[in-house]
C-alpha positions, -999 to 999 in steps of 0.1 A, spaced: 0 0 0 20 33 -9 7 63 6 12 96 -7 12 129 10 -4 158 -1 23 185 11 51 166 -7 27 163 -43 21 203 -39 60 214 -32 67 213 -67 38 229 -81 43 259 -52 80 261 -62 68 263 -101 41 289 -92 67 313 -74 93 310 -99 69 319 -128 58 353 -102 93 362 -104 99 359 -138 65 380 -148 77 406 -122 109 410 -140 91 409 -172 66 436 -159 92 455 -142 119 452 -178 84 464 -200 76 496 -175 113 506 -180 108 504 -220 77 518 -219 89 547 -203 120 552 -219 97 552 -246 75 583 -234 104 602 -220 125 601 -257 95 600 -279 60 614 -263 67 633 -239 62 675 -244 95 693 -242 99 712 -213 99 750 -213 129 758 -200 127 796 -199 105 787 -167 131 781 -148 152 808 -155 163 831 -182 198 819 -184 219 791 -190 256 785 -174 272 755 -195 307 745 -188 328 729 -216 316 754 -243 341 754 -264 335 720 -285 314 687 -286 284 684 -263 293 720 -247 294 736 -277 258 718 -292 244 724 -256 249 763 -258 234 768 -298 207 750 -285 197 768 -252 201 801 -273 176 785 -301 151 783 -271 158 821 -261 181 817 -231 208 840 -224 237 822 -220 269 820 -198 301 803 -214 324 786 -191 359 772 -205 398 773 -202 406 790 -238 390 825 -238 400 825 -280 376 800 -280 349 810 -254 351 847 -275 351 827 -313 320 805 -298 304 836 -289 302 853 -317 289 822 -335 262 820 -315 254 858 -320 253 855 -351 226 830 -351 210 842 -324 217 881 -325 190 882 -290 211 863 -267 227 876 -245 262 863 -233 288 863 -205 320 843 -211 342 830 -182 379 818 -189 383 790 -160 409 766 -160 390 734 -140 425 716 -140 448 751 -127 455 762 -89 427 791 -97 399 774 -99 384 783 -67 392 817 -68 377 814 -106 342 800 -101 341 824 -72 351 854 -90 317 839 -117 298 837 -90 300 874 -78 290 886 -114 260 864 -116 248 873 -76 258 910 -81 238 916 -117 209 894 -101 210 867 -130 184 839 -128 209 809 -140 177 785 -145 202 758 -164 230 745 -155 248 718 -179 279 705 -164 299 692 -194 337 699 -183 359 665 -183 387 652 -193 402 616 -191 433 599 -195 458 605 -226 454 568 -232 444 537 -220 461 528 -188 453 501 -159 453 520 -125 483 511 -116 502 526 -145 485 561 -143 512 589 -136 494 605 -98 495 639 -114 475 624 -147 443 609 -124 447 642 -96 441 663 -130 407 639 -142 394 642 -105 401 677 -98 382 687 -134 351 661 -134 345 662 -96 361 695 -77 352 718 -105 317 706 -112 309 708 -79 322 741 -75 304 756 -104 270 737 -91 275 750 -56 279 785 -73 247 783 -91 225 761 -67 214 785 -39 198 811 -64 177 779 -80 165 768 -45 158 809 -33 137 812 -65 125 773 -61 132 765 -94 162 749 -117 176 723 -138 210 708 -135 224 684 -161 250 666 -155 269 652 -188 283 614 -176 300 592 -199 290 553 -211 320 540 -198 309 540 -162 275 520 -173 289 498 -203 318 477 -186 318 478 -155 340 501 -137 360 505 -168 396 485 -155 416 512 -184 397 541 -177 387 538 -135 393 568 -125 371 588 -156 345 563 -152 342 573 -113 343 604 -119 316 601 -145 292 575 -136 
């Protein structure tokens, strides 16, 4: 006579039941992230960004993502402060946008993120924009550098990775510290800052650790 119990015949079936929960949780969970990738990059309404403020502070302005940043801010009628190390530049980038956007108005700041004056740099910025009252609604932190090449930790010169730390870290927090009581006074503000795909990518980035640290 075999006799069966019931607990032992409805383990399995409870173990099957909780896996397949999981796996439509992750499902649900992996579909709500699409989806709303989705709506953010495709549906959603663009923002008005003049509501936060009628003026821009972008660091990096010279070239790349900097440059792109500040023609577009002035296509959506902000005025626009110009933060980088080469004032030939910050002045050439200037008039290029004035000639596009003969409105806007513009403040450029030569700031070297990597030099010994950087404090005394994004201070002296600051004074300007608390002393002529300007609203800096955006702030788009795009300054970085990296390494010359790739290099394991180990073989970075000290003076190569105190460089990538002091520009991506020190001076973007400076410049956000600069800007950020005026956004909470007026209760308004948008900061962006620019990371990189090589702190989400591979994984901590073994050639590039430092940059991808300071980036992620």
């Amino acid at each position: 006579m075999v006799v069966c119990n019931a607990s032992e015949t409805m383990q399995p079936a409870s173990w099957l039941l909780l896996f397949s929960l999981l796996g439509f949780l992750s499902l649900l969970n992996l579909s709500f992230t699409f989806c709303r990738w989705i709506f953010i990059t495709f549906l959603r309404p663009p923002k008005n960004l003049n509501n936060y403020g009628s003026w821009a502070l972008i660091t990096g302005a010279t070239d790349g993502i900097g440059k792109a940043f500040a023609f577009q801010l002035a296509q959506k009628g902000l005025h626009l402060i110009l933060v980088s190390r080469n004032l030939a530049k910050l002045n050439e980038v200037s008039d290029e946008i004035l000639s596009a956007y003969p409105w806007t108005k513009i403040k450029i700041f030569a700031i070297d993120f990597s030099g010994d004056e950087v404090v005394a740099g994004v201070r002296g910025m600051q004074k300007v924009i608390v002393g002529e009252n300007i609203d800096v609604g955006v702030l788009v932190n795009n300054v970085g550098v990296t390494y010359p090449v790739a290099r394991y930790f180990h073989e970075v010169e000290q003076d190569v990775w105190i460089k990538v730390v002091k520009v991506n870290v020190e001076g973007t927090s400076l410049v956000t510290k600069a800007v950020i009581e005026g956004m909470v006074e007026r209760k308004k503000g948008a900061i962006v800052n620019i990371g990189s795909g090589a702190a989400i990518v591979v994984p901590s980035h073994p050639l590039y650790a430092i940059y991808a640290a300071s980036k992620a």
